[in-house]
N, C-alpha and C positions, 0 to 999 in steps of 0.2 A: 743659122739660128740667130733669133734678134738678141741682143745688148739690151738687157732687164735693169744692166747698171743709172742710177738715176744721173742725168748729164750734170756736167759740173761741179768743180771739187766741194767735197765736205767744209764747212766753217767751222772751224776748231773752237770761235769764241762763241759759239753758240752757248745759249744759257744751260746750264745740267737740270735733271730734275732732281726730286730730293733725295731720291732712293738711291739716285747715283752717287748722289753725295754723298749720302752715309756709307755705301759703297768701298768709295773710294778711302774714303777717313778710316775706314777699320781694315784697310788693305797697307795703309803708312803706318811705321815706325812709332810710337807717342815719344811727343818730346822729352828731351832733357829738362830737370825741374832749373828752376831760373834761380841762377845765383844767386845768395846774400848780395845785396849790393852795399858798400861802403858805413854806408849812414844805417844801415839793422844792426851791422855789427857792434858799429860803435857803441849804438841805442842800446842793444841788447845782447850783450855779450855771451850768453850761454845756448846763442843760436848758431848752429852748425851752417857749414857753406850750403848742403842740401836743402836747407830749412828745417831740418829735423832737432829738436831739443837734445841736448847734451847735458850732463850733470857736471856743474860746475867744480870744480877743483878745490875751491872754499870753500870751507863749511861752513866758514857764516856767510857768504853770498846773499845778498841782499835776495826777498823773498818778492821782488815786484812778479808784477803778472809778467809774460815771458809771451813776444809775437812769434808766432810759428807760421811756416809756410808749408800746410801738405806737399808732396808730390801729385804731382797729376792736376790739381785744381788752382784756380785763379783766385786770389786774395791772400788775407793772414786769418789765422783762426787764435782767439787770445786763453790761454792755460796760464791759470795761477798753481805756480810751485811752492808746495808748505815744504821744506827742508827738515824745519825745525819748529815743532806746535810750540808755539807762543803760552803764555799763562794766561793770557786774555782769553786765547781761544779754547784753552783748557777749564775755565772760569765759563763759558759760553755752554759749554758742552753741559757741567754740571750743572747749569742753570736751565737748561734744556730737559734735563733728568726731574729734574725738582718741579717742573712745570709739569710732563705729563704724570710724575707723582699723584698730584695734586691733582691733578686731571681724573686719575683712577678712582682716588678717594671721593673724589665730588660723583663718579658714576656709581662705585656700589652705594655712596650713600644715599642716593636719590633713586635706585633700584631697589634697597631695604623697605626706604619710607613710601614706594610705591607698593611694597608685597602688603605692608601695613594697612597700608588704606583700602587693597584691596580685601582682604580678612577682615575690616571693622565693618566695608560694606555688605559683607556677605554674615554677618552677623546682626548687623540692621536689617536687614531685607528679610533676615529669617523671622526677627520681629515682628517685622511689616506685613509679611506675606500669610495668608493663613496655613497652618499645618494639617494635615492629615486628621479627622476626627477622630482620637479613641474610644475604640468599643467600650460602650455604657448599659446599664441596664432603664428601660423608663421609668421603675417604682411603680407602686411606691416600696415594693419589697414581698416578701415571704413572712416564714419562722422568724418568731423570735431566736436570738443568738446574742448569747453573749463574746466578748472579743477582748482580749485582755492585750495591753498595750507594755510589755517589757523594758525592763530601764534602761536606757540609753539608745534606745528604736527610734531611728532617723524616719522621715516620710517616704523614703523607697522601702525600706525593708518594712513597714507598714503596709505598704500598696502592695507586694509582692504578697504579703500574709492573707490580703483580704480577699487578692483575687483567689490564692490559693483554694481558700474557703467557701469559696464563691458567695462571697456578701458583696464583691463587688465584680463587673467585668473584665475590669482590664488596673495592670498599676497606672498606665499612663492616663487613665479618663480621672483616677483618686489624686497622680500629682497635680495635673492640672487644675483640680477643683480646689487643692491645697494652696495653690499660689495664686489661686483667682480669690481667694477666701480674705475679708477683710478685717477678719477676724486679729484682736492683738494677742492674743494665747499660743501659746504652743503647744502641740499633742504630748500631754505627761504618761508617765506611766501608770495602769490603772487596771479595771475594767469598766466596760461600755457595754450598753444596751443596743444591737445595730439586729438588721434582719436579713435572713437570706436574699439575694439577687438584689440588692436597693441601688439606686441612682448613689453612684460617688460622690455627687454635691451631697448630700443629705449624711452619707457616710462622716464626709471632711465635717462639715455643719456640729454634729455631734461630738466628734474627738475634737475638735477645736475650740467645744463650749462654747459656739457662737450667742454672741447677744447676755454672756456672761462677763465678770469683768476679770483683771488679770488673779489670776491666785497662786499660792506656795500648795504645791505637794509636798504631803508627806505618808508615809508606807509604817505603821505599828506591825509588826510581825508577831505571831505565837508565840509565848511566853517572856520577849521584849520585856528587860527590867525598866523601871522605869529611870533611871541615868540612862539606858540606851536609848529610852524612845524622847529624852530631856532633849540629847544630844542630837538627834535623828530633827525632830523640829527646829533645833536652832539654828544649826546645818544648810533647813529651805528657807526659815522663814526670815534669820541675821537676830531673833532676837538669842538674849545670851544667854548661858545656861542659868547666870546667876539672876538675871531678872524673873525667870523660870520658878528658878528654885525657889524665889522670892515669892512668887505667885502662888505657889502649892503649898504653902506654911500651913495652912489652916484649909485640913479637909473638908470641916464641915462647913465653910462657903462653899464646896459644891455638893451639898446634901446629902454627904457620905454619912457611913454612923460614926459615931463618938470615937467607937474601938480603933477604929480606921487608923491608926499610925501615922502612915502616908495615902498620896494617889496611888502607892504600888497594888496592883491588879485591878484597878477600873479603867485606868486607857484600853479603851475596846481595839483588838488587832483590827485592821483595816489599812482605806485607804483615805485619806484625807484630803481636802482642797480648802484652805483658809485664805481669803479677803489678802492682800497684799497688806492691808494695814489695820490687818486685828494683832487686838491686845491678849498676853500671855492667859487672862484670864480666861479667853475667849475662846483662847485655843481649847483649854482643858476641860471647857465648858460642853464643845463639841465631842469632845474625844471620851468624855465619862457617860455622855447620856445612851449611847446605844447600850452599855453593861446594866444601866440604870434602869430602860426599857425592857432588856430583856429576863430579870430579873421579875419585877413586875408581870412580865406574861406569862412566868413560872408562879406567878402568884403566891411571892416570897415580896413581901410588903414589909415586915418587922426590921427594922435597920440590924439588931441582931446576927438576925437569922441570915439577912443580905449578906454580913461579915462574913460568916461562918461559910456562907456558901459560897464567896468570893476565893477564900482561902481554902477550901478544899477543891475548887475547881482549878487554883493556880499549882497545884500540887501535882492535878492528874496532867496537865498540858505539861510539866516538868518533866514526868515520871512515867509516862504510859502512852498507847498509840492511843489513835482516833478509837478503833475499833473497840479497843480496850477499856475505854474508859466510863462504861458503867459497870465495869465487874468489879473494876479497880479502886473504884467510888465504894462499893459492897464493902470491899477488902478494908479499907480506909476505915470505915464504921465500926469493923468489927474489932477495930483495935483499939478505937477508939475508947470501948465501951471498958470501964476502969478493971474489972472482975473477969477478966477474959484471962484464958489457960495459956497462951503462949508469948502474949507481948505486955501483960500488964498493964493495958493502957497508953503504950509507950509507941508509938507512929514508927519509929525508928528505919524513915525515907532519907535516904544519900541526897538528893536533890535540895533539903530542906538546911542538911549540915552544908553544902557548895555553895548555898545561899546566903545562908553566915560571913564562910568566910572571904565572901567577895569574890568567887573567883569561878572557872569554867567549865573544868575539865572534871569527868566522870572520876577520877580516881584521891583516895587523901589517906590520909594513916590512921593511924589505931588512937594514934596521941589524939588527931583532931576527934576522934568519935566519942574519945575520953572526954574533951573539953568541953566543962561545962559553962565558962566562960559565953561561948557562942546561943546566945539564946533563941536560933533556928536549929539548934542541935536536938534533935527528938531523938536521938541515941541516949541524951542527959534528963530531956527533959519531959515529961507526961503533957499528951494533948498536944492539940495544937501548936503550930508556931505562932511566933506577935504578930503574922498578919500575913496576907498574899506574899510569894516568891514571887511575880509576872503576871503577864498577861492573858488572861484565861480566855479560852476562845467561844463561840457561843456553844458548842457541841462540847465543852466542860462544863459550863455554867447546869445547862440541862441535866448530863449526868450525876452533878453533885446535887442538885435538886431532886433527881430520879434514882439513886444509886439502886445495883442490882444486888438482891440479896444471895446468900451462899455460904458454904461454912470454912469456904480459905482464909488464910491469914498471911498469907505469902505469894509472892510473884516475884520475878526479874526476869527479864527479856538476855535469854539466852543465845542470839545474834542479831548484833544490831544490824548489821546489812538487812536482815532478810526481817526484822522486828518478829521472831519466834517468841514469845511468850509462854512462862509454863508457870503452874498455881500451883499451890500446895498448903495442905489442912496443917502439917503439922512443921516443926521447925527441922527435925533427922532430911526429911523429905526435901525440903527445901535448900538444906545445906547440898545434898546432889545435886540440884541445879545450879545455885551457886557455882560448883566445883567449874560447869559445864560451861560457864561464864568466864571464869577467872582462864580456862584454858584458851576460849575464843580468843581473849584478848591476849594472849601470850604471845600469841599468833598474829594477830591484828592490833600492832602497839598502835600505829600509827593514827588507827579511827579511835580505838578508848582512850587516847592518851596520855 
């Protein structure tokens, strides 16, 4: 068999490769870590012979940095030992607190004034950008309609009324025309002349008295004495009651008749819109001519007769319903007449003695019906009182012009809730309804009184 062995001995210095090397290196022992030598010690006294750190013996041992020698690895690696935190570096620490303090507050506040800005933008842009059309009608409208505008009625609950109505399409096509309107007025309480289905501009246009200038509302109510309606004016318009009062001294500058006492019962109930800068006179001026007017188209022209008819008309608005008051007007007559069988002449109206005494409420005593001191007292007095109670409405005016004739001589509305009314020819007769009255109200303190 031949000899495969290669001739000649192996060379042991042959060079290794590297695999051999590493090899062999992970087949040896790892060294011992290398002494502290002499001069580490010295240097650094709280270095063990290992190289490994040791905790010094003193507790105040100076806190320098401390060279250490791993095991296993060539060099020093340097570790500063804190023993004992200093006040410096406790001072450092809360200074470090305070910085990113300071840090946080500077991010939400510049996060807030970012949320801000983005909310103002998107409040401009809605500006900017057009919205959505609301549904309009194009006009010019329908039916006439009227549309009564309620005291303290803001422009939404207005918009919502109209469209309800359908006088106009939509609330949001009327706020919009409300806020596009350049109008200086604001919508008072009233009523308006407006038409089924009209364009909202035209709507707004109208309740805002465009192209009219700014004016004071005022509201005279049904039978509104005239201190209430003195008050009522000065109230919109700032003039004073006493400037007022002032102004009304003398009825006949407003072409009242002589008898006239006061303006009490010619401010016509209504609604009013006076000039921002009319005078008291001007007010009264306005406010007596529609009574003046209507008077005349009754074709009651004698200043007399105008009295007489003023003040019987302010008796029935006091005393009687709507419906009631041409029978009641009849009734009124026939007591009037002096030779009559059950009142002698003698009106003897509760409305007329409450007017005397100043005051409101349906109920007063015996004493006061006695009093003859009170010269609206027609329980004391024959005829007439000295003049109107209030404000007579046009549908009294008419009936005391027109009274219905009949042979009663008594009335009283035997529930006011429900305003029943019952007549009677004779006074036995009437004291049963009376009765029927006095019982309601026994019942119902609260609405008599």
């Amino acid at each position: 068999m031949a000899d495969l062995t290669p001739e000649g001995p192996r060379e042991e210095d042959a060079p290794l490769t590297r695999r051999e090397m590493r090899r062999r290196q992970s087949d040896e022992t790892p060294p011992a870590p290398e002494p502290v030598v002499g001069e580490d010690l010295r240097e650094y006294p709280d270095a063990s012979p290992d190289g490994r750190y040791q905790q010094a013996e003193d507790a105040g041992a100076s806190q320098e940095p401390v060279i250490v020698r791993p095991a296993g690895r060539k060099g020093y690696q340097t570790v500063t030992v804190n023993r004992d935190r200093s006040p410096d570096a406790q001072a450092k620490r809360d200074a470090r607190r305070k910085r990113r303090r300071r840090r946080n507050i500077v991010l939400i506040s510049a996060f807030a004034a970012f949320v801000v800005l983005v909310a103002g933008l998107s409040f401009a842009l809605r500006g900017i950008l057009p919205s959505p059309a609301a549904e309009d009608y194009p006009g010019p409208g329908g039916q006439d309609v009227t549309f009564t505008v309620n005291e303290g009625e803001g422009a939404l609950a207005i918009g919502n009324r109209l469209a309800d109505e359908d006088i106009v399409a939509s609330s949001g096509a009327f706020i919009e025309a409300v806020n596009q309107s350049r109008s200086e007025n604001s919508i008072q309480a009233g009523e308006y002349p407006l038409k089924q289905q009209m364009k909202a501009s035209d709507a707004a246009s109208i309740l805002l008295r465009e192209g009219q200038g700014q004016v004071h509302y005022v509201a005279v109510n049904r039978g509104m004495r005239l201190n209430e309606a003195m008050q009522a004016v000065s109230d919109s318009t700032g003039i004073s009651v006493e400037d007022l009062e002032a102004a009304a001294e003398n009825p006949e500058d407003y072409g009242l008749p002589a008898e006239a006492p006061s303006l009490e019962g010619y401010l016509a109930p209504g609604e009013y819109r006076f000039p921002v800068d009319a005078e008291p006179a001007e007010v009264f001026a306005l406010m007596i001519e529609p009574t003046m007017a209507e008077l005349e188209e009754q074709g009651i022209t004698d200043e007399a007769e105008q009295f007489r008819t003023v003040t019987i008309a302010s008796i029935l608005e006091a005393e009687a319903l709507t419906d009631d008051y041409p029978i009641v007007a009849g009734i009124i007559e026939n007591r009037l007449h002096p030779d009559n069988p059950e009142t002698g002449g003698y009106l003897q109206i509760d409305a007329t003695v409450i007017y005397g005494l100043g005051q409101r409420q349906l109920q007063f005593s015996e004493e006061d019906k006695r009093d003859a001191s009170n010269e609206y007292n027609t329980y004391a007095h024959r005829g007439l009182p000295p003049g109107p109670i209030g404000a007579p409405s046009t549908q009294a005016l008419d009936a005391a012009a027109h009274p219905e004739e009949s042979e009663f001589y008594y009335w009283v509305t035997t529930n006011i809730e429900t305003g029943e009314t019952k007549f009677a020819e004779d006074y036995e007769q009437h004291r049963v309804y009376q009765q029927e009255y006095r019982d309601y109200c026994a019942e119902n303190e609260e609405i008599c009184g």
